[in-house]
C-alpha angles and dihedrals in degrees: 000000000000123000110279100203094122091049085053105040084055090055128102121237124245083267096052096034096049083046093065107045119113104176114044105007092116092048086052104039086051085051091048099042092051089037114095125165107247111245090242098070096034085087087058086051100045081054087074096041087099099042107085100234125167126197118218102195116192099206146163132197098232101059121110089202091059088047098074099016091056102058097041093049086050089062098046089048091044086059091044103054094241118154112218138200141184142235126181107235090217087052104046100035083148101064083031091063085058088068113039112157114237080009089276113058123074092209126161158254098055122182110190111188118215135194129239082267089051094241112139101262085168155336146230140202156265092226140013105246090230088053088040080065107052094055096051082063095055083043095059102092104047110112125234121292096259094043107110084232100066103087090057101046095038091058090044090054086044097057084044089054095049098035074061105048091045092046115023121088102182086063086056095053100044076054091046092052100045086051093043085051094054094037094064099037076065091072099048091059 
């Protein structure tokens, strides 16, 4: 993977990027004003403090994933010292499509973690698998795309998956625990 200075240095910062939401600034700024980091990983965190790392984070701020991932992500960076930017998907399709997840699907939120030399030392997203799971089980129900059913229950599985990533923080954690995870793999590289 190239260096990706020039991707970073175009992105906005959490400020400018949170400013300009329009969709889900209020849900994320409720997950990242109730979200702290537990004392007992804010030793892991401080580890990378020295590193260098950078976080490149593909977003929108109509994704639901984003919504809960983002914020989350914010305060663990915050306690390890990593400097994050963001792109728009929609915007940057070409560096995206560097990143599709399952090689096919331009889904969101990415976090690609640079070294001090911006080179791509790893990548996250854009959902724990745990949590991937869970919502494979409120997902369940909803009928195929062409039943005349589906709109219904698709908006009704929507409003249950985002009831959970505003309010449930064992969710969060589960979240919490998968970035921490990758976060500190990163240091062992």
């Amino acid at each position: 993977m190239s260096n990706l200075k020039n991707w970073f240095d175009k992105g906005m910062s959490s400020h400018t990027y949170i400013s300009s939401m329009q969709v889900n600034k209020d849900n994320l700024l409720k997950v990242y004003n109730e979200f702290s980091v537990p004392a007992k990983d804010i030793d892991s965190l401080k580890m990378l403090q020295t590193k260098g790392f950078k976080a490149l984070i593909l977003s929108a701020d109509w994704c639901g994933d984003a919504m809960v991932n983002v914020p989350i992500f914010l305060r663990l960076a915050n306690e390890a010292l990593i400097e994050t930017r963001f792109l728009i998907r929609d915007e940057n399709l070409e560096l995206m499509d560097q990143f599709l997840t399952n090689g096919t699907a331009r889904s969101i939120p990415i976090i690609i973690f640079l070294d001090e030399n911006d080179e791509v030392v790893g990548k996250w997203g854009p959902r724990a698998e745990i949590i991937q799971k869970e919502v494979d089980v409120l997902k369940k129900d909803v009928p195929a795309k062409d039943s005349p059913e589906y709109d219904a229950a698709f908006k009704s599985f929507i409003k249950s998956m985002v009831e959970q990533f505003i309010n449930n923080e064992d969710w969060w954690t589960i979240i919490k625990n998968d970035l921490i995870e990758s976060l500190t793999a990163l240091d062992k590289k």
